[in-house]
Backbone of each chain as ProteinMPNN parsed JSONL, in Angstrom:
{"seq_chain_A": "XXXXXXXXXXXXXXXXXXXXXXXXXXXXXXXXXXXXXXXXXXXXXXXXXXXXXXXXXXXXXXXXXXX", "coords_chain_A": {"N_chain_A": [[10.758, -16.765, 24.973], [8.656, -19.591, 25.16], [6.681, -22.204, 23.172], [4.429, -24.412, 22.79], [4.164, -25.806, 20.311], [5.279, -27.761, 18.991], [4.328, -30.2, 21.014], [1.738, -30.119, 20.246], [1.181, -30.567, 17.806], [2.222, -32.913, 17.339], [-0.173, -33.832, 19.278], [-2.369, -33.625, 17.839], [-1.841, -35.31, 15.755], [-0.609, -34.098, 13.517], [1.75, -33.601, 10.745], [5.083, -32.071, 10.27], [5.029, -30.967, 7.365], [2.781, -31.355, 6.655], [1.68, -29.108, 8.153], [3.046, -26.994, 7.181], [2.426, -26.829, 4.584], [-0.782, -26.079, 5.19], [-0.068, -23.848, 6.456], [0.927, -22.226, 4.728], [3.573, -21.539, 4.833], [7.832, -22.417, 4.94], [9.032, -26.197, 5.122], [11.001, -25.527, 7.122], [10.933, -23.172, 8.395], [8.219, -24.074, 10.283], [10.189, -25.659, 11.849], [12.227, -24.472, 12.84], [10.415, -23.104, 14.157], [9.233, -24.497, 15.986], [11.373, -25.2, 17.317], [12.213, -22.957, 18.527], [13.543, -21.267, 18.016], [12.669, -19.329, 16.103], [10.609, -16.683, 16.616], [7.431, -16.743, 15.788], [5.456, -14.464, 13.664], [2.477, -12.29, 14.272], [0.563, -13.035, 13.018], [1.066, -15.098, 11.813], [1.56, -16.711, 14.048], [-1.348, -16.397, 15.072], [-2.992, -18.002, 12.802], [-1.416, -20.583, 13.163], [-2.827, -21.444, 15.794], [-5.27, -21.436, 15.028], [-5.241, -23.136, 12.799], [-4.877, -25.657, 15.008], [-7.193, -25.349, 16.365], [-7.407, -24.013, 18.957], [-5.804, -21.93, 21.321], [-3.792, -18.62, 20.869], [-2.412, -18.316, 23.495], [-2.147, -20.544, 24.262], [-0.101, -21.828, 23.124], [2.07, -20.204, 22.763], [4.354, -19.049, 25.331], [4.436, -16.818, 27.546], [8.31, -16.195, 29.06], [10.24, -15.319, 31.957], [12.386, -14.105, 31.378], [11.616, -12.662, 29.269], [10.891, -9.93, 29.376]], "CA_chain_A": [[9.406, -17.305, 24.822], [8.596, -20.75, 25.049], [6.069, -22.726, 22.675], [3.847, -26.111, 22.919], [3.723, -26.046, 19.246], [5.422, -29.442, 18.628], [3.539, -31.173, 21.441], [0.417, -29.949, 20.12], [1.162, -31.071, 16.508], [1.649, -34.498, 17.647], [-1.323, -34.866, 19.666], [-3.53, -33.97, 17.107], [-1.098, -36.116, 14.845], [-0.259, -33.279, 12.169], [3.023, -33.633, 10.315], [5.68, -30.79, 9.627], [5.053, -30.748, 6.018], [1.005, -30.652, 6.705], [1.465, -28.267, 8.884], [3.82, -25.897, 6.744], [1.655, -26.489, 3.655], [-1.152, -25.418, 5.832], [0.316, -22.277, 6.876], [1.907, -21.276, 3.422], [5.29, -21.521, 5.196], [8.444, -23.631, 4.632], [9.052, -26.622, 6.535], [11.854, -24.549, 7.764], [9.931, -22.043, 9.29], [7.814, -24.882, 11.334], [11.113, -26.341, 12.537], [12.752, -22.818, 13.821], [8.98, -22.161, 15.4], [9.238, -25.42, 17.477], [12.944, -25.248, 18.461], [12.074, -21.73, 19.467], [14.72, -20.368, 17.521], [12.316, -18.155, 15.517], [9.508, -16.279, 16.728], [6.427, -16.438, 14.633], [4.46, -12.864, 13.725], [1.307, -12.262, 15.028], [-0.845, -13.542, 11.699], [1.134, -16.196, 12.031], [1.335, -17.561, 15.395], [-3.002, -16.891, 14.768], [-2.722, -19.35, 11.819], [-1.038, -21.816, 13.92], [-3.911, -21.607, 16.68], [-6.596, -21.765, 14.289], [-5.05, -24.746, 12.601], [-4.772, -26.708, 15.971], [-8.164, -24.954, 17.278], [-6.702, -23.472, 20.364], [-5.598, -19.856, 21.832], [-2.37, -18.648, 20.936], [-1.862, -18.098, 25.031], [-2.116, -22.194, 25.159], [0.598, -22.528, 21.979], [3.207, -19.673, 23.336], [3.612, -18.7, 26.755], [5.92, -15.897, 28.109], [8.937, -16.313, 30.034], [10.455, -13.876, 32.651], [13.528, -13.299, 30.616], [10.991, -11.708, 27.642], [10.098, -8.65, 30.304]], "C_chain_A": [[9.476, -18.796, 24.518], [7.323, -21.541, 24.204], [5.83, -24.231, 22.727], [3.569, -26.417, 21.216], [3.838, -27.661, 19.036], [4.425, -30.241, 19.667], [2.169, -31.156, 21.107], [-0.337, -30.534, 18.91], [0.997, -32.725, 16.328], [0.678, -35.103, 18.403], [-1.948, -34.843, 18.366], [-2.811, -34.607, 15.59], [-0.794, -35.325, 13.037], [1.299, -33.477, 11.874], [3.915, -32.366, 10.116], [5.034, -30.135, 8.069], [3.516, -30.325, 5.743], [0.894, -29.18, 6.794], [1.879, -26.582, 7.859], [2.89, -25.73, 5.295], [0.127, -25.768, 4.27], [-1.351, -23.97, 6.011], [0.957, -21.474, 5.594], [3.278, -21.192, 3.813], [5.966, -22.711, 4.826], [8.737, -25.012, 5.821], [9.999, -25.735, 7.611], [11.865, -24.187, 8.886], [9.326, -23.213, 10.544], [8.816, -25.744, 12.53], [11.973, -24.89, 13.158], [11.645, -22.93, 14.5], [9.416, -23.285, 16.342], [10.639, -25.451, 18.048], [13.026, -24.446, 18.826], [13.505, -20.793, 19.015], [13.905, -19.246, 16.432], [10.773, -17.795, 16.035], [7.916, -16.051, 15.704], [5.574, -14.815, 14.767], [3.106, -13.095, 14.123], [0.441, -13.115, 14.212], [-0.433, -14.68, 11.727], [0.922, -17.357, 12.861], [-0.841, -17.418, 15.352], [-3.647, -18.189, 14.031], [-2.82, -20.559, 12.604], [-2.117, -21.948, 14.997], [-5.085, -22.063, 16.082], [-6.818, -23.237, 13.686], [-5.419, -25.428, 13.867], [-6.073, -26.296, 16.538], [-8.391, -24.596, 18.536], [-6.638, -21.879, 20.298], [-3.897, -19.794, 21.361], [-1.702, -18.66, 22.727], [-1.452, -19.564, 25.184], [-0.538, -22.664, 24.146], [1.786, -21.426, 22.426], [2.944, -18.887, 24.986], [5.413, -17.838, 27.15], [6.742, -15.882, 29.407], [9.253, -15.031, 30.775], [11.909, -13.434, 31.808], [12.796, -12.514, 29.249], [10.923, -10.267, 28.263], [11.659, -7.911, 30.257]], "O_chain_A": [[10.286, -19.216, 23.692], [6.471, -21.439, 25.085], [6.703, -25.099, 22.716], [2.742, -27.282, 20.928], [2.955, -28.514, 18.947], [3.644, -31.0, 19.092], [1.406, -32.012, 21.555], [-1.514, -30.858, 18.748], [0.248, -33.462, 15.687], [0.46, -36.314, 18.446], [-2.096, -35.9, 17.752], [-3.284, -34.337, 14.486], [-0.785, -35.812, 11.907], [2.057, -33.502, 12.843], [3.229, -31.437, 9.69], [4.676, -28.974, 7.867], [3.074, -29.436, 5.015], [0.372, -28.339, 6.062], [1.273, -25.51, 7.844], [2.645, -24.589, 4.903], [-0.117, -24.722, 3.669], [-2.296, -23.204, 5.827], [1.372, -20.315, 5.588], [4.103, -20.741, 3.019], [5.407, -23.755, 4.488], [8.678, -24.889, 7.044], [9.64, -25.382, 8.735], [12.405, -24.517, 9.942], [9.901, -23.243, 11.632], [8.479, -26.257, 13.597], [12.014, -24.792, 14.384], [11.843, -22.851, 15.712], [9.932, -22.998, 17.422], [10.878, -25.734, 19.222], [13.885, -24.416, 19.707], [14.181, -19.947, 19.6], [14.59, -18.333, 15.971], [9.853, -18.591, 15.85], [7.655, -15.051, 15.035], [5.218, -14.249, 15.801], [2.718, -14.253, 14.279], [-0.368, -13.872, 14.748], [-1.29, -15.562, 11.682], [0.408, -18.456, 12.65], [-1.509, -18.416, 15.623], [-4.442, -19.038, 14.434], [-3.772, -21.324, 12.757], [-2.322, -23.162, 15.022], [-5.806, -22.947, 16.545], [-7.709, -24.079, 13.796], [-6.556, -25.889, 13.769], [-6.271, -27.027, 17.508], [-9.431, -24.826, 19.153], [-7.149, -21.007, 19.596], [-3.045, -20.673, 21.485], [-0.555, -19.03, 22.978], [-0.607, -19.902, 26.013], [0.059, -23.704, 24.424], [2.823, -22.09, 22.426], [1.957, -18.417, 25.553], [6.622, -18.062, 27.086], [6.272, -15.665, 30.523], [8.789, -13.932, 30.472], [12.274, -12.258, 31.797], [13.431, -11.897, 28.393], [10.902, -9.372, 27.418], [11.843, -6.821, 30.799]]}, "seq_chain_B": "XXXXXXXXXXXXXXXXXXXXXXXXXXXXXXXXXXXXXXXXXXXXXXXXXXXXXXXXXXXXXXXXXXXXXXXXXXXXXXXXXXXXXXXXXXXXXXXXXXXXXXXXXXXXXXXXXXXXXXXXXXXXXXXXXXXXXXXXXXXXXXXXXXXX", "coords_chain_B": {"N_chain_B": [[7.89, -3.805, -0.947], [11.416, -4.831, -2.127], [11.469, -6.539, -5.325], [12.309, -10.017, -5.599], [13.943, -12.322, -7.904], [12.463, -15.318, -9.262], [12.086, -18.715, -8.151], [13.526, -20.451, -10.289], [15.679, -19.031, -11.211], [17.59, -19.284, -9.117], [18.762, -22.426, -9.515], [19.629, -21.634, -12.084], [21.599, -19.978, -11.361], [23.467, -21.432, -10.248], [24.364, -22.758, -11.518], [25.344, -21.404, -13.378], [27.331, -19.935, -12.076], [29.569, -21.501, -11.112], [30.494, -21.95, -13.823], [31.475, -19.411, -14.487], [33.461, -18.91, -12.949], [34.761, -20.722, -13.371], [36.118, -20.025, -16.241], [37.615, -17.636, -15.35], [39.289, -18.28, -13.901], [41.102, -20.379, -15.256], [41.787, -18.691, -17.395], [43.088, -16.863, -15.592], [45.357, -18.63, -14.833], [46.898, -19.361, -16.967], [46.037, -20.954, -18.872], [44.057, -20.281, -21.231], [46.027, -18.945, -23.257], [47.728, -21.161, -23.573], [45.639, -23.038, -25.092], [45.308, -20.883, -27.42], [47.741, -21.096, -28.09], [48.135, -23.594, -29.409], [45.963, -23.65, -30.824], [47.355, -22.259, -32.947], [47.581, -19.486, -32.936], [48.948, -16.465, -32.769], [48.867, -13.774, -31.431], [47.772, -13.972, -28.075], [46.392, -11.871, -26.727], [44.009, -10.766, -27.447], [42.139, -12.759, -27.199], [42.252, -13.84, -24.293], [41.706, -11.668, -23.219], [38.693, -11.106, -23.677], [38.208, -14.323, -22.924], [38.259, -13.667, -19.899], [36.884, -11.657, -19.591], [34.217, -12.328, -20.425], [34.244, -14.488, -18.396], [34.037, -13.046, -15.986], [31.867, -11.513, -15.88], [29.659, -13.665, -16.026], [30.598, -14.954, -14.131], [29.46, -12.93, -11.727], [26.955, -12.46, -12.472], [25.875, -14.748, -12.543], [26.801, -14.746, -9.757], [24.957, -13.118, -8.968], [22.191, -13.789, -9.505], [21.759, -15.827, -8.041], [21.474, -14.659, -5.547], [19.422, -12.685, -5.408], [17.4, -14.602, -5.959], [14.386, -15.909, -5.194], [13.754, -18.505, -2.06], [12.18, -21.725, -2.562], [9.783, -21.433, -0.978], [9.118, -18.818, 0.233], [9.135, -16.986, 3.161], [7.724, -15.54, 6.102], [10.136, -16.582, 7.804], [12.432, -17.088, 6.41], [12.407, -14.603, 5.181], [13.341, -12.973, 6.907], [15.934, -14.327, 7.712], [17.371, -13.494, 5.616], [17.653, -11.054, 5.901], [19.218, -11.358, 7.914], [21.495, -12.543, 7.185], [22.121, -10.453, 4.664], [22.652, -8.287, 6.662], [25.447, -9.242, 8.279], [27.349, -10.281, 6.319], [27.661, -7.579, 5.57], [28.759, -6.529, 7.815], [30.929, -8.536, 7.916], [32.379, -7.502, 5.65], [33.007, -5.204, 5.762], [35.0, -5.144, 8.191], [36.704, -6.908, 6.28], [37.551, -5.156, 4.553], [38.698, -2.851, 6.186], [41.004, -4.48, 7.659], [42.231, -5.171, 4.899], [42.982, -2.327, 3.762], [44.467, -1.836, 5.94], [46.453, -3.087, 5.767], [47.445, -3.017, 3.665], [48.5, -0.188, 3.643], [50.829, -1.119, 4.92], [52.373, -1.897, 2.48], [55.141, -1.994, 0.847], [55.725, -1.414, -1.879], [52.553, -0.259, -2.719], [49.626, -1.866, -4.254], [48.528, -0.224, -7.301], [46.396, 1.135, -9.684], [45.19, -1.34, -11.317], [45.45, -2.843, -9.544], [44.371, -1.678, -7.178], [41.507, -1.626, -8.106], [41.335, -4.62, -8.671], [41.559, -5.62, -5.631], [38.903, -3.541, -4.888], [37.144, -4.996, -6.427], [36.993, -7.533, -5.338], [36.235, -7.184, -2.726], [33.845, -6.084, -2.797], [32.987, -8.507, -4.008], [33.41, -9.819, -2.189], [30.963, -9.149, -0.342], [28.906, -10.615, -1.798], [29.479, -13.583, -2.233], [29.616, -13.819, 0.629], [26.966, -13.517, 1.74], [25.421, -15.422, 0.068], [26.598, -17.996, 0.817], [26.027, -18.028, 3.992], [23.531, -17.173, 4.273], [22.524, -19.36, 2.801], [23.396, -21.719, 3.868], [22.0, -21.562, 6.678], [19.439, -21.756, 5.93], [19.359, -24.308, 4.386], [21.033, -26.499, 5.902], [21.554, -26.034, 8.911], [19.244, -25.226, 10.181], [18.141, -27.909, 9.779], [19.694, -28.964, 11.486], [18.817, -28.494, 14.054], [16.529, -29.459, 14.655], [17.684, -32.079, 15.225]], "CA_chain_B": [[8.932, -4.374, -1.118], [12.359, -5.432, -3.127], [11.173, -8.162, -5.892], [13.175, -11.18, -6.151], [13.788, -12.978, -8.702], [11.255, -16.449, -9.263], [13.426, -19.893, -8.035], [14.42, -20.725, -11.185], [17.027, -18.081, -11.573], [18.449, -20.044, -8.187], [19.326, -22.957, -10.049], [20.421, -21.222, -13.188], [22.78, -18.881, -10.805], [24.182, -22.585, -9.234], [25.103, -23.618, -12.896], [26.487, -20.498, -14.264], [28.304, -18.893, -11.327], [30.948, -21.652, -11.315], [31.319, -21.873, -14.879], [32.365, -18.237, -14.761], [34.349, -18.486, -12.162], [36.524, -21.274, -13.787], [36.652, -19.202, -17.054], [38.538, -16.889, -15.058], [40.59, -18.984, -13.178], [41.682, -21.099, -16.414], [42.447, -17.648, -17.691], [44.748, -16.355, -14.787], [46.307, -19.602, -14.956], [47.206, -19.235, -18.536], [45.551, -22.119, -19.743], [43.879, -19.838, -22.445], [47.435, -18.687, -23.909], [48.405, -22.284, -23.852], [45.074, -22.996, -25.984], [45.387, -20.357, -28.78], [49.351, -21.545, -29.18], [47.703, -25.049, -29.519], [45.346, -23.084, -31.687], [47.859, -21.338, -33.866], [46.994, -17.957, -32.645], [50.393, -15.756, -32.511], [48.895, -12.907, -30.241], [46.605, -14.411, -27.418], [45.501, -10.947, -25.535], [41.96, -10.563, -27.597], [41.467, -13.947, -26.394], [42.35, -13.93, -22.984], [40.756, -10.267, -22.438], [37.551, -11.888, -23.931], [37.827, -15.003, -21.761], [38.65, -12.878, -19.083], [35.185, -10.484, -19.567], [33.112, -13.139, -20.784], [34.115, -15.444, -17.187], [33.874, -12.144, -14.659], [30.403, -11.349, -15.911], [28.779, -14.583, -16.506], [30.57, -15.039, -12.615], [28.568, -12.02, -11.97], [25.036, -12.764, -13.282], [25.305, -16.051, -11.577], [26.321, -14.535, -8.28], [23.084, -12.518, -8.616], [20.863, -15.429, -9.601], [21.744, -16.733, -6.432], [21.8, -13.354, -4.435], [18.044, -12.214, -5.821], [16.446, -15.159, -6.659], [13.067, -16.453, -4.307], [13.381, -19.612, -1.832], [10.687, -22.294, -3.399], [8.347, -20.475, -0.29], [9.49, -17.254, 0.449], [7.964, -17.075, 3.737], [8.834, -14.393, 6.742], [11.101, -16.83, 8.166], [13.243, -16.831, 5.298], [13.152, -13.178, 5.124], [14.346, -13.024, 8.773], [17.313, -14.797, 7.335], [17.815, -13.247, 4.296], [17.689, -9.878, 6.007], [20.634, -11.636, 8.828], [22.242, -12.462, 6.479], [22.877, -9.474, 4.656], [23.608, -7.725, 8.083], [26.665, -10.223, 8.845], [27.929, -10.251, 5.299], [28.283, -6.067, 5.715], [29.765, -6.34, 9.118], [32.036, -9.261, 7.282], [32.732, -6.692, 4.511], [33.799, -3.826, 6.621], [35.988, -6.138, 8.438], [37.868, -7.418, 5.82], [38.051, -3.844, 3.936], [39.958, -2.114, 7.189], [41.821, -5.282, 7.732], [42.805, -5.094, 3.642], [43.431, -0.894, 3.612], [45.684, -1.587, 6.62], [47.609, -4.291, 4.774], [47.965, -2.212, 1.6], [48.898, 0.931, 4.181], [52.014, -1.498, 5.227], [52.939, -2.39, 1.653], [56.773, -1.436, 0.921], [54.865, -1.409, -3.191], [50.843, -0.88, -2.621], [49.027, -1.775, -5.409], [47.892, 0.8, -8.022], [45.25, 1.592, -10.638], [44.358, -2.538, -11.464], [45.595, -3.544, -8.393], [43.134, -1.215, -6.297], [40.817, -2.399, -8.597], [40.902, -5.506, -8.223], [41.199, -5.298, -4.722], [37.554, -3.023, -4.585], [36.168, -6.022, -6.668], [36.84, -8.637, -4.343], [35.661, -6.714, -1.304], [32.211, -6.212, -3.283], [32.415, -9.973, -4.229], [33.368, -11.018, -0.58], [30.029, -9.254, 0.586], [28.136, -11.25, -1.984], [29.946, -14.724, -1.576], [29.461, -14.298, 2.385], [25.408, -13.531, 2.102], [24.694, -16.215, -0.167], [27.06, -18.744, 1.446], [25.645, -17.555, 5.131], [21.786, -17.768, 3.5], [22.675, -20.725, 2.342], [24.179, -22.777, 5.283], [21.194, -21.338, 7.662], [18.274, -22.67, 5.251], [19.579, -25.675, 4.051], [21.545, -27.182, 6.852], [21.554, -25.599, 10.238], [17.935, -25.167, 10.816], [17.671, -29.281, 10.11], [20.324, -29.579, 12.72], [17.623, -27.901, 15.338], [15.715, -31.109, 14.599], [17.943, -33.617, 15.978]], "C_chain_B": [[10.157, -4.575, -2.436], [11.904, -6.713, -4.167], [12.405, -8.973, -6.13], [13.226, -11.578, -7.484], [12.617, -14.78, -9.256], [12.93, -17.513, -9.065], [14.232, -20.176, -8.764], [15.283, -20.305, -11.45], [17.967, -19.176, -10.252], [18.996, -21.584, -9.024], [20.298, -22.918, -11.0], [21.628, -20.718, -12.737], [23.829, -19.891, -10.401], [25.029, -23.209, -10.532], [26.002, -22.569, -13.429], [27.641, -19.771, -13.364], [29.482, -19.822, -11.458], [31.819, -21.471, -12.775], [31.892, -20.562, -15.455], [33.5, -18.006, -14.54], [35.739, -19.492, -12.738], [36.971, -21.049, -15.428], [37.821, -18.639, -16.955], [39.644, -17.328, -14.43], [41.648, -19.703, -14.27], [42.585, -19.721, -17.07], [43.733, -17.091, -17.201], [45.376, -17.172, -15.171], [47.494, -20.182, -16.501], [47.028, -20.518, -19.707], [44.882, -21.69, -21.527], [44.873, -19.71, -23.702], [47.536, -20.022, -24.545], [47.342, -22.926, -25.051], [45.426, -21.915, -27.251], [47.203, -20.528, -28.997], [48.554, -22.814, -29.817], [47.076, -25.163, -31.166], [45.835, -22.594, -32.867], [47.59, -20.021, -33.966], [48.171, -17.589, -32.338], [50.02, -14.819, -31.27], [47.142, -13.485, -29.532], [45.661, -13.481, -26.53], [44.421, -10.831, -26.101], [41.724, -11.666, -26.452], [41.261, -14.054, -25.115], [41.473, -12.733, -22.517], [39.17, -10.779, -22.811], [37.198, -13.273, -22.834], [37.886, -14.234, -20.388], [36.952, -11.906, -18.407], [34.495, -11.076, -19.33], [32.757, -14.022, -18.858], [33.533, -14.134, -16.192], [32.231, -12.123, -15.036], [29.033, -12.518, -15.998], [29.073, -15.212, -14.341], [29.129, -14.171, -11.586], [27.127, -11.85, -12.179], [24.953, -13.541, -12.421], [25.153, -16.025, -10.024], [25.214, -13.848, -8.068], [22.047, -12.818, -8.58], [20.702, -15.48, -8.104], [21.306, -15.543, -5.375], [20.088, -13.322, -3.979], [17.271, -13.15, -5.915], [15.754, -15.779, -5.153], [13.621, -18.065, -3.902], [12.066, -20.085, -2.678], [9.477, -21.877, -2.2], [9.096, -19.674, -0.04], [8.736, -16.75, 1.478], [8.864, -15.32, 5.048], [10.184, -15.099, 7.571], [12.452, -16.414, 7.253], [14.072, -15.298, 4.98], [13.918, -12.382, 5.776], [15.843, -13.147, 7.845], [18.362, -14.249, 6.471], [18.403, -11.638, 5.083], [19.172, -10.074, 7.275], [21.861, -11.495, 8.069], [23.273, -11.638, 5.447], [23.844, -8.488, 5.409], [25.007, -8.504, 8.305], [27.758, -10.156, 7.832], [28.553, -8.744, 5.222], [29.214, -6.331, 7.076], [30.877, -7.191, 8.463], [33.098, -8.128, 6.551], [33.437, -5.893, 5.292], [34.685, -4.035, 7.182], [37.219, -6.156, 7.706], [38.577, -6.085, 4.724], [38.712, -2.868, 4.907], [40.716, -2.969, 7.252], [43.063, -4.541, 6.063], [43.408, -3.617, 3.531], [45.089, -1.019, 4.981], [46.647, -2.253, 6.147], [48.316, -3.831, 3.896], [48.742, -0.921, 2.137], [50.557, 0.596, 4.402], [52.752, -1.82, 4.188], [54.404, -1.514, 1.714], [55.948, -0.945, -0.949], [53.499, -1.44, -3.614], [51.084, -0.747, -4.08], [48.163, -0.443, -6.208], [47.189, 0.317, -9.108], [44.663, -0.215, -10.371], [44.342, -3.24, -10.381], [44.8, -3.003, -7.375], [41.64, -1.446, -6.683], [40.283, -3.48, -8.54], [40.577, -6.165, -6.46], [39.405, -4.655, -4.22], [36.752, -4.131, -5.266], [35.599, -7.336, -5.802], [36.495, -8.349, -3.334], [34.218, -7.166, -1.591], [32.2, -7.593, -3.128], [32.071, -10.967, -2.943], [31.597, -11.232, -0.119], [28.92, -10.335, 0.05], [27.706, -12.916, -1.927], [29.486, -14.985, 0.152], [28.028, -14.39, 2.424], [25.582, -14.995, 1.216], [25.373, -17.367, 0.554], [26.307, -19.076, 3.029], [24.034, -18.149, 4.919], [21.412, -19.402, 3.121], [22.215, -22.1, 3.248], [22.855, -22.025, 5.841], [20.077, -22.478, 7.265], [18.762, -23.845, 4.728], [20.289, -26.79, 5.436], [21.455, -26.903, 8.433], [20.026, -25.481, 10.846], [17.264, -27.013, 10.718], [18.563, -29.585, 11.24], [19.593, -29.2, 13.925], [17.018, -29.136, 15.278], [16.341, -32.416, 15.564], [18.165, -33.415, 17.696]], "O_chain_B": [[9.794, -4.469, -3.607], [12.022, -7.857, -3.727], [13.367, -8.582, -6.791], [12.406, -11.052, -8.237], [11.831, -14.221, -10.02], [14.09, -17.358, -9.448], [15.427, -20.267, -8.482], [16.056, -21.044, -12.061], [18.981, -19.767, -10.624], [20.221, -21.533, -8.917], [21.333, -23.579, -11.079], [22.655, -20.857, -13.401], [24.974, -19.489, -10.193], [26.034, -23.92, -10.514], [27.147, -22.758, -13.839], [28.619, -19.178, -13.819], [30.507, -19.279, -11.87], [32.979, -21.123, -12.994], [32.555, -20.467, -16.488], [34.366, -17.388, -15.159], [36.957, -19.324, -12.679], [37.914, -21.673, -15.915], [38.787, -18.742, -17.711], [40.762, -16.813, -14.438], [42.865, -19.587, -14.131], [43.809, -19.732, -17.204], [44.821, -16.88, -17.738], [46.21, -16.806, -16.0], [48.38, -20.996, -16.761], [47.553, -20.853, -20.768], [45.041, -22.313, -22.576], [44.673, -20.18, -24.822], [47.467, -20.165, -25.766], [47.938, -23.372, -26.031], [45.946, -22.515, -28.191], [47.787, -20.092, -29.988], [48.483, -22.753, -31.044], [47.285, -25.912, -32.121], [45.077, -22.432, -33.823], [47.38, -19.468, -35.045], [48.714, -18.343, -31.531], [50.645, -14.938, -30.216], [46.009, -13.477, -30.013], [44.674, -13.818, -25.876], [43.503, -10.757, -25.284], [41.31, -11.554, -25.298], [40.138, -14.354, -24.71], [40.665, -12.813, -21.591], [38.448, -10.744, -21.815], [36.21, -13.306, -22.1], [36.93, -14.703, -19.769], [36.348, -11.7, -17.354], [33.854, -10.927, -18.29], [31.682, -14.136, -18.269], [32.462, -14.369, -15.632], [31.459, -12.797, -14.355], [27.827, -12.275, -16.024], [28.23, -15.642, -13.554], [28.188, -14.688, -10.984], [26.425, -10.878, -11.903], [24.168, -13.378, -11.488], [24.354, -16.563, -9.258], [24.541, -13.969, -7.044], [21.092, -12.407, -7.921], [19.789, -15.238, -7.314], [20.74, -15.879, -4.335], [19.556, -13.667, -2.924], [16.111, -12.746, -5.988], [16.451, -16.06, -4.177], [13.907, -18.863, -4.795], [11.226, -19.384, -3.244], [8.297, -22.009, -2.525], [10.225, -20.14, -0.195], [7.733, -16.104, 1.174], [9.827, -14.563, 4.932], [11.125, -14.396, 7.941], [13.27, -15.53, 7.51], [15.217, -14.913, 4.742], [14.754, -11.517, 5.513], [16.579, -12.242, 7.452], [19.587, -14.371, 6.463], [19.509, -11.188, 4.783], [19.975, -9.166, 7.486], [22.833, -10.747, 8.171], [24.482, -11.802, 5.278], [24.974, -8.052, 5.186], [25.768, -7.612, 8.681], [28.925, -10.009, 8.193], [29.727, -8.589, 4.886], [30.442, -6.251, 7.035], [31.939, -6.572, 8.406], [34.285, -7.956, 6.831], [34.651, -6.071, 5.385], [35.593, -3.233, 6.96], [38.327, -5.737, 8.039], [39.717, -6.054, 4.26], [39.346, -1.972, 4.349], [41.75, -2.477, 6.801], [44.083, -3.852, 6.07], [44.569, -3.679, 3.126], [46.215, -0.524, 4.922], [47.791, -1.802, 6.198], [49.433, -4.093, 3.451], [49.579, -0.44, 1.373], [51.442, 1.434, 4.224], [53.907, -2.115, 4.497], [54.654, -0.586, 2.483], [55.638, 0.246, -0.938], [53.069, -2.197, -4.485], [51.884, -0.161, -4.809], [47.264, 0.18, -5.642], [47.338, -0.847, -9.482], [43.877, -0.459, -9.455], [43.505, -4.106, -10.125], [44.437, -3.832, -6.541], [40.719, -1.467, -5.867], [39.07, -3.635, -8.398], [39.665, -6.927, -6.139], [38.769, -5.236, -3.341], [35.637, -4.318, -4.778], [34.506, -7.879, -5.637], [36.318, -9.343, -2.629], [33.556, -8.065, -1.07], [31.505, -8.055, -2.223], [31.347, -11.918, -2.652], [30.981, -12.245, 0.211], [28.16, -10.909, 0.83], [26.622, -13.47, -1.748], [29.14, -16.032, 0.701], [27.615, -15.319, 3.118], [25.994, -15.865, 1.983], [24.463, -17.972, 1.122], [26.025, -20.245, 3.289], [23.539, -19.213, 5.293], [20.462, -20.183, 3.17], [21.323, -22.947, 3.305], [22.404, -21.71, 4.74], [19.814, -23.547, 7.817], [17.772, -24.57, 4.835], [19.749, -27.869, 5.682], [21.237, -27.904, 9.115], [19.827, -25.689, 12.043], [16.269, -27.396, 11.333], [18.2, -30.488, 11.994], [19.954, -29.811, 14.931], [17.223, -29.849, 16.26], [15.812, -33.282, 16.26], [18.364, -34.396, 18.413]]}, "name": "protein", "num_of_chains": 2, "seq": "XXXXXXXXXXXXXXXXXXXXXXXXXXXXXXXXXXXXXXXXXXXXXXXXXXXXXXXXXXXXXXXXXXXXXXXXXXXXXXXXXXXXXXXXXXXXXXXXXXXXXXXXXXXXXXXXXXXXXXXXXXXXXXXXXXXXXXXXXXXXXXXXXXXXXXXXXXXXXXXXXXXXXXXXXXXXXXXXXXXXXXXXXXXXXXXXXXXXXXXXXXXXXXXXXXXXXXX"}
């Protein structure tokens, strides 16, 4: 699975640390989600949409190796 | 769920686990002995079996601080990790406990009673040394190297 999180963070010019206080997560967590090394859970990846005011479909998008 | 411990035990566990551990090491090494001659103490085994207790368990506590105790967020990434981490540390464990049984199988003199003993301690200790080490290194360093 592939994610626009980071490009989405810097349009609307949010920081890691915003972002992770935000979400109740660590920066950590926001830096695994955008290098795509950790999948976020459902409540989460919602979170993250709601923050940026988007769809989760526009913030992860499924590859053919997920099938 | 399992409760953690609150962060603070993670610091406390970072201060006391070494100073257990070089209790015991000062001990093997017979640095104690060499204190209570220094001391004027004729027979040094209270002492040493006392330093000896006092270092394993205060080792002990501290590796559990660290084991149990809450990142400052405690989020599901984390728990991801925490929960890898244990996994890797058992597969470690199991590892190095057939490795070690076959070792001890080839002895010409295996070790008995304290010596299987200590042996089953250090297996346990490996698995707990490898999680928090493993836990460690993921959240602190390796997930900033994704960054660059």
């Amino acid at each position: 699975m592939k994610n626009n999180v980071k490009e989405v963070r810097k349009t609307k010019k949010v920081t890691q640390v915003d972002l992770a206080e935000y979400l109740s997560v660590s920066r950590q967590t926001i830096i695994s989600i955008e290098s795509g090394r950790y999948v976020p859970s459902t409540v989460l990846s919602l979170k993250i949409a709601k923050c940026f005011e988007t769809t989760v479909e526009s913030l992860f998008v499924l590859e053919a190796s997920d099938f | 769920m399992f409760k953690l411990l609150s962060h603070r035990y993670k610091k406390i566990g970072l201060k006391v686990a070494p100073i257990g551990l070089c209790l015991w090491v000062f001990m093997q090494l017979g640095f104690v002995s060499k204190l209570s001659q220094l001391l004027g103490i004729t027979d040094a085994t209270i002492l040493n079996m006392s330093v000896a207790i006092l270092g394993f368990f205060t080792f002990l506590f501290g590796t559990y601080a660290l084991a149990f105790s809450k990142e400052k967020v405690e989020d599901e990434m984390i728990k991801n990790v925490r929960l890898e981490s244990f996994q890797f540390a058992a597969l470690l464990q199991m590892i190095a406990l057939v490795l070690g049984i076959m070792v001890i199988g080839f002895m010409n003199n295996p070790p008995k009673d304290a010596g299987v003993m200590l042996f089953l301690s250090i297996a346990i200790l490996f698995f707990w040394i490898t999680y928090i080490l493993r836990f460690n290194y993921i959240i602190h360093f390796r997930i900033f190297r994704y960054e660059k």
